[in-house]
N, C-alpha and C positions, 0 to 999 in steps of 0.2 A: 601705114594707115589701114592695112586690110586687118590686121590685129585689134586695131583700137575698134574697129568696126564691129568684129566678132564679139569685144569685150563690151560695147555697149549692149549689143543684141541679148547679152548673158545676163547683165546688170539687169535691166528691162524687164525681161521674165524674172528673177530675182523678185527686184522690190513689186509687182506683181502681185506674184505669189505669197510673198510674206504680207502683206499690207491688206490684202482680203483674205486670205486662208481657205484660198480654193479647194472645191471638193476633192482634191487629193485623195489618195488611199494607197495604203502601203501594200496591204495585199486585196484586193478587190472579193477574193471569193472567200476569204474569213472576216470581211469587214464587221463590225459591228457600230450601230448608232445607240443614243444614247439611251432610247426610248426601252431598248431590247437589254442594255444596260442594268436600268431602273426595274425593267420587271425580274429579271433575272438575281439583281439583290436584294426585291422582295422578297421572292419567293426562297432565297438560298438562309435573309438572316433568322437569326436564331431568337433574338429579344423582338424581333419583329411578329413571330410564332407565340412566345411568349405572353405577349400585349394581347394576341387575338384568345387564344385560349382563357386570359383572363376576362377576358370580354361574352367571349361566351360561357364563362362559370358564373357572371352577373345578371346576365340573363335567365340562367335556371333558377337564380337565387330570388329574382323576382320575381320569377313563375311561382317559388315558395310559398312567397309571404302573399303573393295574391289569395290564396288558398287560405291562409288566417279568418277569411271574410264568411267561408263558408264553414256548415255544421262540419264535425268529424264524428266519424263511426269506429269505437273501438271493440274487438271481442275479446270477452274474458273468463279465463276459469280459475277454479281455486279448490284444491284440495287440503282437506287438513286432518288428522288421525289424532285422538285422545285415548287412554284409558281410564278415563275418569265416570267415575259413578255420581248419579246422585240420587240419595233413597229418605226418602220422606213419607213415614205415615201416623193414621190419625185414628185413636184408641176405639173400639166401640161402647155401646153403654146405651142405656136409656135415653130417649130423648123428648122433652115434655111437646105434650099436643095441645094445642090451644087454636084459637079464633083471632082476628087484627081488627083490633077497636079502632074507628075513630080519634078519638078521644084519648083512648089510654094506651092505644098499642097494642102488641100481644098479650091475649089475656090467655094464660092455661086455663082449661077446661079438667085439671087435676085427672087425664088419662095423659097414659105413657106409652112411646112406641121405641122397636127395639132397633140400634144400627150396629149392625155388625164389625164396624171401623173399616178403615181403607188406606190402603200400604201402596205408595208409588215407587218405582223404579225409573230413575229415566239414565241412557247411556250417550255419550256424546260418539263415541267410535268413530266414525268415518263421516265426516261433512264434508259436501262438496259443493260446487256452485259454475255455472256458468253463463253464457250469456252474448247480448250487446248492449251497449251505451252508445247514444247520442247526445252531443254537445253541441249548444250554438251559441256563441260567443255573441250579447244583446249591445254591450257598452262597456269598455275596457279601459277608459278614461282618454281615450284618444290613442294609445298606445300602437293598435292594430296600423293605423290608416297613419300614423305618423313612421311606423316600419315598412310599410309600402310606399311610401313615400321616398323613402333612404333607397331603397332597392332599387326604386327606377332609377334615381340618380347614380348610385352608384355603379348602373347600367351604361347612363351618357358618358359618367367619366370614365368610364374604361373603353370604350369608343373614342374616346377622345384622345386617350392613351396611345389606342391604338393609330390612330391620326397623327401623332408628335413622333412617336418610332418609324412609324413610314418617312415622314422630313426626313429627319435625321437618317434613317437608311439611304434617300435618293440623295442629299447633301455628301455623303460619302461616298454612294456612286459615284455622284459628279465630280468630286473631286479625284479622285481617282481615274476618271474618264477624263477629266483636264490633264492630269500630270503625264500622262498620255500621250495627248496631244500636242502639250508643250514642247516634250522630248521629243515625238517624232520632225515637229519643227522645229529644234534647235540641229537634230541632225541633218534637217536640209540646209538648215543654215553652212552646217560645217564642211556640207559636201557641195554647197555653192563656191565656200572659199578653198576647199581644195583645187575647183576646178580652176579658178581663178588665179591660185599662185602655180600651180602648175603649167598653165600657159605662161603665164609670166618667164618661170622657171624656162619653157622652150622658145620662148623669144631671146632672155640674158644667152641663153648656150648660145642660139646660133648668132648672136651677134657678137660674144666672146670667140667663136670660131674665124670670123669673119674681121675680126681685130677691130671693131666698133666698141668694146665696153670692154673692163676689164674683168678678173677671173674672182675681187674680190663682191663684186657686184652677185655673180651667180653663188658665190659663199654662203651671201646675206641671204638668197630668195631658199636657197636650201636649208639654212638655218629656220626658216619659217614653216617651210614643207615639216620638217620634223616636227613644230610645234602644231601646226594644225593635224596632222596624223595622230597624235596624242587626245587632242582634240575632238579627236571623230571615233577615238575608242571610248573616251568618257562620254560621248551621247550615244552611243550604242548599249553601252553598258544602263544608262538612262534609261533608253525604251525598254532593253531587261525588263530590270528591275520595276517600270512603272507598268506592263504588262502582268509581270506575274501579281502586283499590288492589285489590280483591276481584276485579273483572274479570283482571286483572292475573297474580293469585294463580291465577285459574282457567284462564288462557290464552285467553282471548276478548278481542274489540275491544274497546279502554276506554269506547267511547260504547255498547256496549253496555246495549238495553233491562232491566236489574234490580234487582228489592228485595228484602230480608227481612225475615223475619220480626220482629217485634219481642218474639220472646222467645229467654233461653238454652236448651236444652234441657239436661234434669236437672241442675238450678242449683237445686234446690231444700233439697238434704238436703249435708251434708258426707259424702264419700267415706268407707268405714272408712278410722281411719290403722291400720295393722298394724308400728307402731312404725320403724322405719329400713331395713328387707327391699330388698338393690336386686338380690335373686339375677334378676328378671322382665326386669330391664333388658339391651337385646341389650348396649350400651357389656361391661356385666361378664359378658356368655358370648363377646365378642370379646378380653375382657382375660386370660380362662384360655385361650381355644385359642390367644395368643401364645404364654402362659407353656407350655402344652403342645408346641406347634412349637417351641420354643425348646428343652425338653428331645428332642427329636426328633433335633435338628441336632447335638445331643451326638453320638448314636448315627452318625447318620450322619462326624461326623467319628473317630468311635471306629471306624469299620469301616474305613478305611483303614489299621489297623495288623492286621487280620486275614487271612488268608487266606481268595484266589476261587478258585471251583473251579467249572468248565463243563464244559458235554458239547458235543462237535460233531461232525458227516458230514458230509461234501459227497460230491456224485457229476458227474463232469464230463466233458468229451471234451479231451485234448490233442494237437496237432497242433505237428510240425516236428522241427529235427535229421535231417539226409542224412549218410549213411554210405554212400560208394560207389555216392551214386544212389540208396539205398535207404531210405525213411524207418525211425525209430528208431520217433518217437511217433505213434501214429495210431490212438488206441483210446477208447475211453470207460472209466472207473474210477472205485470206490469208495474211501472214505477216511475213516476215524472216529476217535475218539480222547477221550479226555480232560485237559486243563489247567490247572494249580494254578499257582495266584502265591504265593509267598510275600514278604510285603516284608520283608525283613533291618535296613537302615539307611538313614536317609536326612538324618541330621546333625542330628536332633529336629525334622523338617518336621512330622510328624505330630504328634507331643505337641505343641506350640503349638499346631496347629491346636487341638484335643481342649480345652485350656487355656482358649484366644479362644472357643471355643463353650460352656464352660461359664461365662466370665463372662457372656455376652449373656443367658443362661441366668438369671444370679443378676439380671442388668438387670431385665428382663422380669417376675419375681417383685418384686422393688421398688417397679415401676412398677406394677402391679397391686396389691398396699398401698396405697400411697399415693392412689391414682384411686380406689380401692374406698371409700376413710377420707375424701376429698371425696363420691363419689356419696351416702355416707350422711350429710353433714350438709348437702350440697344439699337431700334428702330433708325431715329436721327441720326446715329454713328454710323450704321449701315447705310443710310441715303447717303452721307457724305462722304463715305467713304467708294461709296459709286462711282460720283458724279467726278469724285478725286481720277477714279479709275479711267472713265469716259475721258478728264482731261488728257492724262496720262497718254493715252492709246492717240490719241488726236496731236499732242507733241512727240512721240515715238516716231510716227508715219512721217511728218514733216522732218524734224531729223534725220530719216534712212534718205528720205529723197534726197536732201543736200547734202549726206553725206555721200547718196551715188555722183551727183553733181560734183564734188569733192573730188572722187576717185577718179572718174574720168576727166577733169580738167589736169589732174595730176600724171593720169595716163600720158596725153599729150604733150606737156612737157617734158617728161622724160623721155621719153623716144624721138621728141626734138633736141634734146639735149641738154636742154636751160634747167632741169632740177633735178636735184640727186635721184640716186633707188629708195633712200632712207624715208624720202616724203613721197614716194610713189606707197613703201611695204606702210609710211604710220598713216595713208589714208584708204589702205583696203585693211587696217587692224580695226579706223574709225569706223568702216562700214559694215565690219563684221559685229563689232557692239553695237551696232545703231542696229543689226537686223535682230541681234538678241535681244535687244530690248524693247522692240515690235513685236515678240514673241512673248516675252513674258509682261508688256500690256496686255495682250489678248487676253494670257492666260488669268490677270488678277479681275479684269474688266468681267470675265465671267462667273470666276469665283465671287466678285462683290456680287451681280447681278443675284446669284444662287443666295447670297447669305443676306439678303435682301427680301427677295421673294417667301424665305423662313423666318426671317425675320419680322413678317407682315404675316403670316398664316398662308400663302399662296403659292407654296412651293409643295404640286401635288405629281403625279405620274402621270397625270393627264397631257 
């Protein structure tokens, strides 16, 4: 009886520790939580960098087009070299002197004065030009203020981007930080049941010693010791391998020195479900700022059949043109104006475009339906695949306790002597599946919670 004693005291702590997943720690002073987890494969992923970078080249890019709104100032020169002449002149001769009638015009006065004639040269040589211009864009058919428009948004939804890769980065944490956990509890599992057949094991000796049981009794319990030592290399090899996977996740050496914790954090209570809601999730504030930029591009192609209208001065200095030796240009001058395009015809360039931009337009609205009508029964699979979870974990617990109850009624008989070793060893095999499967409720009951929480837009590092 002093053995069954011991064996319950062990069972006890056992379903205990399995059935809440107390704060445990395998090595206390490398622990890591999950929090430290998640920022750790923030900061390590690579599409996670990715996402941000493009989010801040969005933002310069609407700093761009904001600047559309205002004048621009460009400076310019221009040189250009001819050898070309040009000489034009104009014979001399008499030329009649006369008075301007009213009436008749030039009347001569039948005296003559003399003109000498007059010979031009002019040489183009070296013309040059320089300067500023100013431009102020008046009315562009909407074109400006519908590409500012795109710019911001395409500002949000790279934000948003960046929102959907962080999930996805902590989602892989997590799971990674589960499979972890799960292993490091399936190996206390294994070394609860070692402890377990090995007492076993020194109770058969000394009562095979003692000529109480025979020698095939202690056969059978060492045939089990061999199977659970096999057992407790493949969860060792477990936490390996789900270690360096989490290493991995976090950007560190795979041999790196860590453990977790041995429990989920808030894995305790089911999430509210708030019925099918997926307006949180960035996927559906990236699926309207398409459909928004899509109706954009309308406008934008709608402006090409409108009229532009600008404002511009320049002020510059021109230089060249000889005339007799004498420059023409050789001053500085202002110069302002205003310019209107109108487009007339262009053989229906424009209405197709207009056409093609409202079907991408009608695409975009579609595809936003139909992803939005998936995001919300992802949603519903994921609540029910919770609540499945929550049950799950609530008949696990109940199971291990009767199958402890099991074990230890079975204890007592056989060391009374009324039931074989056979249904002593198949009801500590029951209670060793009933604790693995305490373990691997915990671990889907968290993984639904996580793919739930993403599944809803509220799965953040916070």
């Amino acid at each position: 009886m002093n053995a069954t004693n011991q064996f319950r005291i062990l069972l006890i702590l056992s379903v205990a520790t399995i059935c809440s997943l107390a704060n445990a720690t395998v090595r206390a002073s490398d622990t890591l939580t999950i929090a430290q987890c998640r920022q750790m494969a923030l900061q390590h992923n690579r599409q996670k960098r990715i996402a941000t970078l493009a989010a801040q080249e969005a933002l310069h890019t609407q700093a761009a087009t904001r600047t559309l709104f205002l004048p621009s100032l460009t400076a310019n020169a221009a040189l250009a070299y001819s050898n070309g002449n040009l000489t034009a002149s104009i014979p001399g001769g008499l030329l009649p002197v006369g008075a301007t009638d009213a009436m008749q015009g030039f009347v001569p006065n039948g005296s003559y004065a003399w003109f000498p004639g007059l010979e031009m040269k002019m040489k183009s040589h070296t013309l040059c030009h320089t300067g500023v211009q100013l431009t102020q864009p008046l009315y562009m058919g909407g074109k400006i203020r519908a590409a500012y428009s795109i710019a911001r948004m395409v500002g949000e939804l790279q934000r948003m981007a960046v929102r959907k890769t962080e999930a996805e980065v902590i989602e892989e944490a997590d799971k990674a930080y589960a499979q972890a956990v799960k292993a490091t509890a399936l190996h206390q599992v294994a070394l609860r049941y070692m402890a377990l057949v090995e007492e076993l094991e020194r109770n058969v000796q000394s009562a095979v010693n003692h000529g109480m049981k025979m020698r095939t009794d202690l056969l059978k319990v060492q045939v089990r010791k061999n199977e659970v030592e096999l057992q407790l290399l493949r969860t060792q090899n477990a936490i390996r391998l789900a270690t360096m996977n989490l290493c991995h996740v976090m950007g560190l050496q795979l041999d790196a020195p860590v453990a977790v914790h041995m429990s989920y954090p808030d894995a305790d209570s089911i999430p509210p479900m708030d019925g099918t809601s997926v307006e949180a999730r960035p996927e559906y504030g990236m699926l309207d700022h398409q459909t928004r930029i899509a109706q954009r591009q309308v406008d934008i192609a709608r402006s090409e059949m409108l009229p532009q209208l600008a404002l511009t001065a320049g002020y510059g200095y021109n230089r060249g043109l000889e005339l007799n030796g004498r420059l023409l240009l050789h001053d500085w001058s202002f110069a302002g104006g205003v310019g209107l395009t109108v487009p007339l015809y262009h053989f229906g360039e424009h209405t197709h475009k207009v056409r093609a931009a409202k079907l991408r337009l009608e695409q975009a609205r579609t595809e936003q339906e139909d992803k939005c009508s998936l995001m919300m029964l992802e949603v519903s699979q994921c609540a029910s695949r919770l609540q499945e979870a929550f049950k799950e974990m609530e008949v696990s617990e109940r199971s291990l306790a009767q199958a402890t109850d099991n074990m230890q009624v079975c204890l007592r008989q056989y060391m009374a002597g009324t039931e074989p070793l056979s249904e002593y060893l198949e009801a500590q095999l029951l209670w060793q599946k009933a604790s693995e499967a305490a373990v691997d409720a915990g671990f889907q009951r968290y993984l639904g919670t996580v793919a739930y929480l993403k599944a809803t837009g509220k799965l953040t590092s916070e």
